[in-house]
C-alpha positions in Angstrom: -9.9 12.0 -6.2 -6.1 11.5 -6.3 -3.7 9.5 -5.3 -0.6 11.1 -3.4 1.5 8.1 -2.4 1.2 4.9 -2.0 3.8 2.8 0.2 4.2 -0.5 2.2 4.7 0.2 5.4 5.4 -1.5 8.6 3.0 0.8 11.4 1.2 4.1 10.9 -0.2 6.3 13.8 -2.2 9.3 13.2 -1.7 12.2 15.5 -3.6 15.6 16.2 -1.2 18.9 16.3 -2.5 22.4 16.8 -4.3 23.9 13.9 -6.1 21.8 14.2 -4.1 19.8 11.9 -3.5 15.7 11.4 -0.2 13.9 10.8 0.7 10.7 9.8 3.9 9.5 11.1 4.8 6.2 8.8 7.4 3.9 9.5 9.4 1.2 7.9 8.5 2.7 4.7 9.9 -0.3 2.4 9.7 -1.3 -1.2 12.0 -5.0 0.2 12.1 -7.2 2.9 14.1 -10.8 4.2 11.3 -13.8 3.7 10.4 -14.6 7.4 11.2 -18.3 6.1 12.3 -20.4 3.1 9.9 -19.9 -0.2 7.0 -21.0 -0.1 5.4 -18.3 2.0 2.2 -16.1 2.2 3.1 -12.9 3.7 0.6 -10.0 4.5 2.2 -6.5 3.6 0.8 -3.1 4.4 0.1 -0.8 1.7 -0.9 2.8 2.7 -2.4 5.1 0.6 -2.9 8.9 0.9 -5.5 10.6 -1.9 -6.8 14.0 -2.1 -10.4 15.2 -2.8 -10.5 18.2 -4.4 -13.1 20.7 -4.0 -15.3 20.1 -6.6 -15.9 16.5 -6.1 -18.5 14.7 -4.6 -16.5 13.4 -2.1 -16.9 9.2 -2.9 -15.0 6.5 -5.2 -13.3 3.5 -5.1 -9.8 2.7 -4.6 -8.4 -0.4 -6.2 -5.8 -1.9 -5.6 -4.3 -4.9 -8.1 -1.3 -7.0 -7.1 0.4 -8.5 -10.6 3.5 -10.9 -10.3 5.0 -10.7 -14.0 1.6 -8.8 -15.2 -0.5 -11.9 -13.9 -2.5 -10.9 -11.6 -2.6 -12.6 -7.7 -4.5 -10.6 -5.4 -6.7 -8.0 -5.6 -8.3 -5.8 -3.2 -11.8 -2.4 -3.8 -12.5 -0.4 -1.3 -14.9 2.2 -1.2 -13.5 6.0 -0.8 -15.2 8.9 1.3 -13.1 12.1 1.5 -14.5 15.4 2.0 -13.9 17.8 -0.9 -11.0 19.8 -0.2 -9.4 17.1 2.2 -6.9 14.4 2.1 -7.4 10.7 4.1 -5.4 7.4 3.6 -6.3 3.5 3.4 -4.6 0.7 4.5 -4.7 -1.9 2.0 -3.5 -5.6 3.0 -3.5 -8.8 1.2 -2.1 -12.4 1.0 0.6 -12.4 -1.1 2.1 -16.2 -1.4 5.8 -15.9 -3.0 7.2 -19.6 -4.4 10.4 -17.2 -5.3 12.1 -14.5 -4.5 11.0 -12.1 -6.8 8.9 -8.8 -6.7 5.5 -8.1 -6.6 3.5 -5.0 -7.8 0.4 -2.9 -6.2 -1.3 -1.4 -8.8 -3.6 1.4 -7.2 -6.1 3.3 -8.7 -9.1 5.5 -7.9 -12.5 4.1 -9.9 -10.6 4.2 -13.4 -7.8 7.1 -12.9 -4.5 6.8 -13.5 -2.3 3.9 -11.9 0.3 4.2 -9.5 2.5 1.1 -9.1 4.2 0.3 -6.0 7.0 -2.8 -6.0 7.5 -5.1 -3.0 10.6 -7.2 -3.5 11.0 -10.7 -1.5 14.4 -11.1 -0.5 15.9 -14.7 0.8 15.7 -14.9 4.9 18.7 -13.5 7.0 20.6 -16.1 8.1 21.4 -15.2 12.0 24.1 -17.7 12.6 26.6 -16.1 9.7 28.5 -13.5 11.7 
């Protein structure tokens, strides 16, 4: 299996169209976002991520998905895989991720022991609403 993309994300919804076919409409596709509050805080991202099965596999494997701070790790997250040869499918992946800084965090994905794709998620310090 492969892995196609892999994004944080604030909603997903799936939808049928003729064909038939399946789309995914993602939104608030982000790789930052404002700190709900002053540091310390545990926030609890959304990480979606597409694969392909091609047609000659059997269809099963695991999707892992590290989160390193600094290359130390501080979350981590398997999930078993079935996709029918010759399809694609997605998993939504969330953890806590406590921040003491802002700094960025990394979601290192990969199927059983493939390749890695690494996905950043920057904290950033809260929006002050009463600066105009």
């Amino acid at each position: 299996m492969n892995i196609l993309a892999a994004v944080f994300i604030d909603d997903i919804e799936v939808r049928q169209v003729s064909g038939p076919s399946t789309r995914l409409d993602l939104r608030g596709v982000q790789f930052s976002l404002a700190s709900p509050q002053p540091v310390p805080v545990t926030i609890e991202p959304h990480l979606v991520v597409l694969v392909h099965c091609p047609v000659n596999h059997p269809g099963t494997a695991a999707l892992e998905v590290v989160y390193e701070r600094n290359g130390e790790q501080v979350a981590r997250n398997v999930q078993p895989l079935q996709v029918e040869p010759g399809r694609f499918n997605y998993r939504l992946v969330r953890a806590e991720l406590t921040f003491t800084d802002y700094d960025t965090i990394e979601a290192q994905c990969r199927i059983d022991l493939g390749p890695v794709t690494s996905v950043p998620l920057t904290l950033l310090p809260p929006v002050n609403d009463t600066e105009g």
